[in-house]
N, C-alpha and C positions, 0 to 999 in steps of 0.2 A: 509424407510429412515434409513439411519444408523448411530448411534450416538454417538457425538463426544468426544470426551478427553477434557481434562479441558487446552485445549493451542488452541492457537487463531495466524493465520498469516494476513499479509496484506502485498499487491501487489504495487508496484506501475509506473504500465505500462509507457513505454515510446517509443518515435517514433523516430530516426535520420532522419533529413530531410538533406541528402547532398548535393541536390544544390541550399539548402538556407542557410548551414552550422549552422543550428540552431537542436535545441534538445526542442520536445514536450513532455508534460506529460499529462498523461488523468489523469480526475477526475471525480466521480460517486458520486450525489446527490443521497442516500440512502431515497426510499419510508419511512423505519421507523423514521429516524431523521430528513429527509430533511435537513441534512450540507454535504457539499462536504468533501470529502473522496476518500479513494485509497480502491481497493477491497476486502475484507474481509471473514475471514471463520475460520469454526473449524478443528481441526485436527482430524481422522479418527482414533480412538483405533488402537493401533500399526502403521501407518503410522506415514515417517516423515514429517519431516517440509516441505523441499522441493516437495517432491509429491502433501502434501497437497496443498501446492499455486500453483501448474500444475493443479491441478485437480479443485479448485478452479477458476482458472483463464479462464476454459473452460467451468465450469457450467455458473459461472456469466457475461459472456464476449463474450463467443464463440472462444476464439482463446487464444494461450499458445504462449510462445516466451520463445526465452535466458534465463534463469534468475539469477541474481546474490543477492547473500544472505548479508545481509547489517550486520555493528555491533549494530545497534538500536535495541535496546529489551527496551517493554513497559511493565507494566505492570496494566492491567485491575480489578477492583471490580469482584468478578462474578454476580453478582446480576443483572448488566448493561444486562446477555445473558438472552433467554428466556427458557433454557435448565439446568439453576445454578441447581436445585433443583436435576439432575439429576447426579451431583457431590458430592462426600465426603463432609460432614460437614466440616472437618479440611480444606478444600479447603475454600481460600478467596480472593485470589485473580489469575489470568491468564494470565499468560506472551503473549506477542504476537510478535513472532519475523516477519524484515519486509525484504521486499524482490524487487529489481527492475526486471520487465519484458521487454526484447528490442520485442516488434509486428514490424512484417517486413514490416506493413502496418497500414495503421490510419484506420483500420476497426474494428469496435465493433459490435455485436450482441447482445447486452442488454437481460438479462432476468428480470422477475417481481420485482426483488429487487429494483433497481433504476428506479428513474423517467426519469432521465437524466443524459448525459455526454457533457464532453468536451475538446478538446485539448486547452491547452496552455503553454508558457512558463513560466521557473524557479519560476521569479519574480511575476506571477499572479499567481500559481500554491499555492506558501507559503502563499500569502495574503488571498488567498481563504481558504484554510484547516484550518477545523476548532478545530481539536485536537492536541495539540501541539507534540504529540510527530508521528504525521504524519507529520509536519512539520519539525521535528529533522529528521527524516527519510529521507523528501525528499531533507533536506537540504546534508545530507552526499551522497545520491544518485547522485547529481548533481555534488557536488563534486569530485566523484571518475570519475564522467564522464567523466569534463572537464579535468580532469587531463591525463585519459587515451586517451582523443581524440585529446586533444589541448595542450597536454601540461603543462598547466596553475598550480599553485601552491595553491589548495585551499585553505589553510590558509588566503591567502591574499585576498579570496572573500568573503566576508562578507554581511549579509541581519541586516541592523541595523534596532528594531525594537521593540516595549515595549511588546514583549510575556508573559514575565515571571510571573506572579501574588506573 
Protein backbone atom coordinates (compact mmCIF):
# COMPACT_ATOMS: atom_id res chain seq x y z
CA UNK A 1 0.00 0.00 0.00
CA UNK A 2 1.45 3.13 -0.78
CA UNK A 3 1.53 6.06 1.59
CA UNK A 4 0.05 9.13 1.41
CA UNK A 5 1.09 12.91 1.87
CA UNK A 6 -0.43 14.89 4.45
CA UNK A 7 -3.52 16.45 1.99
CA UNK A 8 -6.66 14.96 1.92
CA UNK A 9 -9.51 15.43 -1.35
CA UNK A 10 -13.04 14.73 -1.40
CA UNK A 11 -15.46 13.98 -4.21
CA UNK A 12 -18.68 14.81 -4.74
CA UNK A 13 -20.28 12.65 -7.30
CA UNK A 14 -23.12 13.83 -9.18
CA UNK A 15 -25.77 12.41 -11.79
CA UNK A 16 -27.68 14.93 -14.64
CA UNK A 17 -30.93 13.33 -15.05
CA UNK A 18 -32.20 15.14 -18.29
CA UNK A 19 -35.39 14.03 -18.82
CA UNK A 20 -36.45 14.76 -15.37
CA UNK A 21 -34.33 18.06 -15.71
CA UNK A 22 -33.10 17.60 -12.16
CA UNK A 23 -29.38 17.07 -10.72
CA UNK A 24 -28.54 14.01 -8.27
CA UNK A 25 -25.79 13.80 -5.81
CA UNK A 26 -24.56 10.44 -4.22
CA UNK A 27 -23.76 10.26 -0.74
CA UNK A 28 -21.44 7.30 1.08
CA UNK A 29 -22.22 6.47 4.84
CA UNK A 30 -18.64 5.78 5.80
CA UNK A 31 -18.25 2.09 7.70
CA UNK A 32 -15.68 4.11 10.17
CA UNK A 33 -18.01 7.13 11.20
CA UNK A 34 -21.26 6.03 10.01
CA UNK A 35 -22.25 10.01 8.78
CA UNK A 36 -22.95 10.59 5.31
CA UNK A 37 -20.32 12.05 3.37
CA UNK A 38 -18.97 12.58 -0.26
CA UNK A 39 -15.67 10.33 -1.04
CA UNK A 40 -12.61 10.73 0.40
CA UNK A 41 -8.83 9.98 0.37
CA UNK A 42 -5.20 10.79 0.65
CA UNK A 43 -2.97 12.05 -1.82
CA UNK A 44 -0.27 9.87 -3.23
CA UNK A 45 3.64 11.43 -2.39
CA UNK A 46 3.97 13.44 -5.55
CA UNK A 47 0.56 13.06 -7.14
CA UNK A 48 -1.81 15.88 -7.57
CA UNK A 49 -4.93 16.73 -6.42
CA UNK A 50 -6.67 15.98 -9.26
CA UNK A 51 -5.40 12.38 -10.13
CA UNK A 52 -5.79 11.76 -6.70
CA UNK A 53 -9.70 12.16 -6.59
CA UNK A 54 -9.59 9.98 -10.25
CA UNK A 55 -7.89 7.47 -8.62
CA UNK A 56 -9.63 7.83 -5.62
CA UNK A 57 -12.88 7.86 -7.10
CA UNK A 58 -12.26 4.43 -8.79
CA UNK A 59 -10.91 2.67 -5.79
CA UNK A 60 -13.90 3.62 -3.57
CA UNK A 61 -16.72 3.73 -6.23
CA UNK A 62 -15.80 1.75 -9.24
CA UNK A 63 -16.12 4.48 -11.78
CA UNK A 64 -14.33 8.06 -12.48
CA UNK A 65 -16.31 10.96 -14.34
CA UNK A 66 -15.82 14.71 -15.40
CA UNK A 67 -14.52 16.32 -12.70
CA UNK A 68 -14.47 19.94 -11.73
CA UNK A 69 -12.10 21.19 -8.94
CA UNK A 70 -14.32 23.53 -6.60
CA UNK A 71 -12.86 26.84 -4.51
CA UNK A 72 -13.77 24.98 -1.09
CA UNK A 73 -10.56 24.09 0.77
CA UNK A 74 -11.16 22.53 4.43
CA UNK A 75 -8.97 22.19 6.54
CA UNK A 76 -8.59 18.90 8.75
CA UNK A 77 -6.84 17.99 12.48
CA UNK A 78 -4.43 15.32 11.44
CA UNK A 79 -5.06 13.25 14.39
CA UNK A 80 -8.82 12.56 12.77
CA UNK A 81 -6.38 10.08 10.00
CA UNK A 82 -5.22 6.79 11.10
CA UNK A 83 -1.78 7.37 9.15
CA UNK A 84 -0.99 11.15 11.26
CA UNK A 85 1.83 9.54 12.93
CA UNK A 86 3.26 8.89 9.81
CA UNK A 87 3.63 12.79 8.97
CA UNK A 88 6.02 15.49 10.30
CA UNK A 89 5.53 16.48 13.70
CA UNK A 90 5.39 20.34 12.52
CA UNK A 91 2.28 18.94 10.49
CA UNK A 92 -1.21 19.73 12.35
CA UNK A 93 -3.35 20.10 10.48
CA UNK A 94 -4.46 18.85 6.40
CA UNK A 95 -6.12 20.64 3.88
CA UNK A 96 -8.62 18.87 1.81
CA UNK A 97 -9.53 20.31 -1.35
CA UNK A 98 -13.11 19.28 -2.94
CA UNK A 99 -13.90 18.24 -6.10
CA UNK A 100 -17.41 17.50 -8.22
CA UNK A 101 -17.49 14.29 -10.35
CA UNK A 102 -20.28 14.26 -13.31
CA UNK A 103 -20.88 9.65 -13.44
CA UNK A 104 -22.52 9.38 -16.89
CA UNK A 105 -24.71 6.91 -14.98
CA UNK A 106 -26.24 6.43 -11.21
CA UNK A 107 -23.89 3.18 -11.05
CA UNK A 108 -21.83 2.75 -8.06
CA UNK A 109 -19.59 -0.29 -7.16
CA UNK A 110 -19.13 0.28 -3.46
CA UNK A 111 -15.85 -1.02 -1.89
CA UNK A 112 -15.42 -1.95 2.07
CA UNK A 113 -15.35 1.49 3.15
CA UNK A 114 -18.92 2.34 3.20
CA UNK A 115 -21.93 0.52 4.27
CA UNK A 116 -24.13 2.48 1.97
CA UNK A 117 -25.05 4.99 -0.58
CA UNK A 118 -27.49 6.95 -2.08
CA UNK A 119 -28.70 9.28 -4.66
CA UNK A 120 -30.57 12.43 -3.95
CA UNK A 121 -31.16 15.86 -4.33
CA UNK A 122 -29.53 19.36 -3.43
CA UNK A 123 -31.83 19.96 -0.65
CA UNK A 124 -31.60 16.47 1.13
CA UNK A 125 -27.97 16.02 0.04
CA UNK A 126 -26.97 19.46 2.53
CA UNK A 127 -29.53 18.25 5.30
CA UNK A 128 -27.91 14.91 5.27
CA UNK A 129 -24.00 15.83 5.45
CA UNK A 130 -22.84 15.80 8.25
CA UNK A 131 -19.49 18.05 8.15
CA UNK A 132 -20.06 21.29 7.26
CA UNK A 133 -17.69 22.09 5.16
CA UNK A 134 -18.99 19.01 2.82
CA UNK A 135 -21.73 21.03 2.96
CA UNK A 136 -19.98 24.44 1.93
CA UNK A 137 -18.72 22.16 -0.85
CA UNK A 138 -21.76 20.86 -2.07
CA UNK A 139 -23.37 24.08 -1.60
CA UNK A 140 -20.93 25.82 -4.22
CA UNK A 141 -21.19 22.58 -6.38
CA UNK A 142 -24.77 23.10 -6.91
CA UNK A 143 -24.30 26.36 -7.40
CA UNK A 144 -22.00 26.47 -10.26
CA UNK A 145 -24.25 23.77 -11.71
CA UNK A 146 -27.32 25.53 -11.73
CA UNK A 147 -25.72 28.29 -13.04
CA UNK A 148 -23.93 26.62 -15.88
CA UNK A 149 -27.09 24.45 -16.86
CA UNK A 150 -29.93 26.69 -16.09
CA UNK A 151 -28.84 29.73 -16.06
CA UNK A 152 -29.83 30.58 -12.64
CA UNK A 153 -27.84 33.20 -10.50
CA UNK A 154 -26.57 31.50 -7.43
CA UNK A 155 -26.38 34.14 -5.17
CA UNK A 156 -30.02 34.32 -5.06
CA UNK A 157 -30.33 30.51 -4.09
CA UNK A 158 -29.97 30.15 -0.80
CA UNK A 159 -30.24 27.00 1.96
CA UNK A 160 -31.48 29.03 5.06
CA UNK A 161 -30.27 26.98 7.93
CA UNK A 162 -28.62 27.16 11.70
CA UNK A 163 -25.24 25.30 10.62
CA UNK A 164 -22.92 27.61 12.01
CA UNK A 165 -22.08 26.74 15.93
Amino acid sequence: MEKNDARQILILPYYIDKSEDKLYYALFKSKDTEVWMGVSGGCHFGEDYEKAAIREAEEEIGFSGDILQLDTVAYIRKDIFYNFKDWNDDILVIPQVYFGMQLKKKLIALNDEFIEFIWVDFESAYKMLFFQNNKTAIWELNARLLKKLKGKDFLNYRVFSIDCV
